[in-house]
C-alpha positions in Angstrom: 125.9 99.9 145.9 122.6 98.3 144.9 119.9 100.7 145.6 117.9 99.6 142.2 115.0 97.0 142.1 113.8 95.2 139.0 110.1 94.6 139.5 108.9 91.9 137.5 105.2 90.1 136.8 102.9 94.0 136.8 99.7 94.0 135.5 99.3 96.0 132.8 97.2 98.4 134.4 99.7 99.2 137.3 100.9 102.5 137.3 104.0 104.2 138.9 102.0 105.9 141.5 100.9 102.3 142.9 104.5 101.0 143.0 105.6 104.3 144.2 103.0 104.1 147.3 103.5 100.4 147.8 107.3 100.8 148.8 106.9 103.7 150.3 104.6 102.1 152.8 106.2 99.0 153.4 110.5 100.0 153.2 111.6 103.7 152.8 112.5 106.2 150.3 111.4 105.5 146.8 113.6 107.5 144.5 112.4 107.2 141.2 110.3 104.2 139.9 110.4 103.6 135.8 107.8 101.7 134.1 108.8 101.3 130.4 106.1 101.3 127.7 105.7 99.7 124.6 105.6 102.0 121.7 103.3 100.6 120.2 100.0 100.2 122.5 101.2 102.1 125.0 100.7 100.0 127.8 103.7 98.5 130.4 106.2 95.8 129.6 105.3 94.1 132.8 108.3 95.4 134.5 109.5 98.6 136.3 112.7 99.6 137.7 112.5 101.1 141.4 115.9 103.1 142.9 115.6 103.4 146.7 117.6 105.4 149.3 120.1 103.5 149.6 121.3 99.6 149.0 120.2 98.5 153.1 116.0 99.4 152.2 116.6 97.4 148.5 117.8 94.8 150.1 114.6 95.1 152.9 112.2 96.2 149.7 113.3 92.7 147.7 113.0 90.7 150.9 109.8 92.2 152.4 107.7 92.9 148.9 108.7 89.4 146.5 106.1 88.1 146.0 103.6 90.5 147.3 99.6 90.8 145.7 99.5 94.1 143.3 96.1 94.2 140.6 96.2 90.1 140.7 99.8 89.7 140.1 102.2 88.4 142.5 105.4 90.4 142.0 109.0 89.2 141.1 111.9 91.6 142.8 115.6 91.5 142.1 118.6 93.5 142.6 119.5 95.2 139.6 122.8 95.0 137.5 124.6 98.5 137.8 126.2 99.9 135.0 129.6 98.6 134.4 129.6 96.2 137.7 131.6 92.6 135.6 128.8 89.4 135.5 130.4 86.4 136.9 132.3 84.6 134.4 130.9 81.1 133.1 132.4 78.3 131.5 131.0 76.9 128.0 129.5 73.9 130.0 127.4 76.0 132.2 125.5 77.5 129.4 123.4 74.2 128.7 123.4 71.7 126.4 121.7 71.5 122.9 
């Protein structure tokens, strides 16, 4: 079940409230959203993690909201990783060449 969004490309002024309001108007039920800081001066990393409802209104936020206008920054949205879910194994050759 993927119901968590990484939101990448946010201003540094964006604040959880706008991204919050923004999904809530354009998909559905915004569970949490998370905007990590950086210790140091406080501001946002640039990315926030949004859990929705359920996996059918991520899917609709990622499709609907990529690459959508927010404080002069066109947002990147992916699916999430969950916890323990395996990566897709690669070969050596896939990882590019030096």
């Amino acid at each position: 079940m993927h119901n968590k969004i990484l939101v990448g490309n946010l201003a540094t002024a964006v604040t959880e409230l706008q991204i919050k309001e923004l999904f809530e108007q354009t998909v559905g039920t915004v569970i949490s959203v998370n905007i990590p800081k950086d210790p140091r001066t406080g501001y946002n990393r640039g990315y926030a993690f949004v859990e929705m409802g359920n996996s059918g209104e991520a899917e609709e936020a990622v499709s609907s909201l990529n690459g959508q206008d927010i404080s002069g920054r066109r947002l990147n949205l992916t699916l999430a990783e969950q916890p323990g879910q395996k990566k897709a194994a690669r070969k050596w050759y896939q990882f590019g060449s030096k």
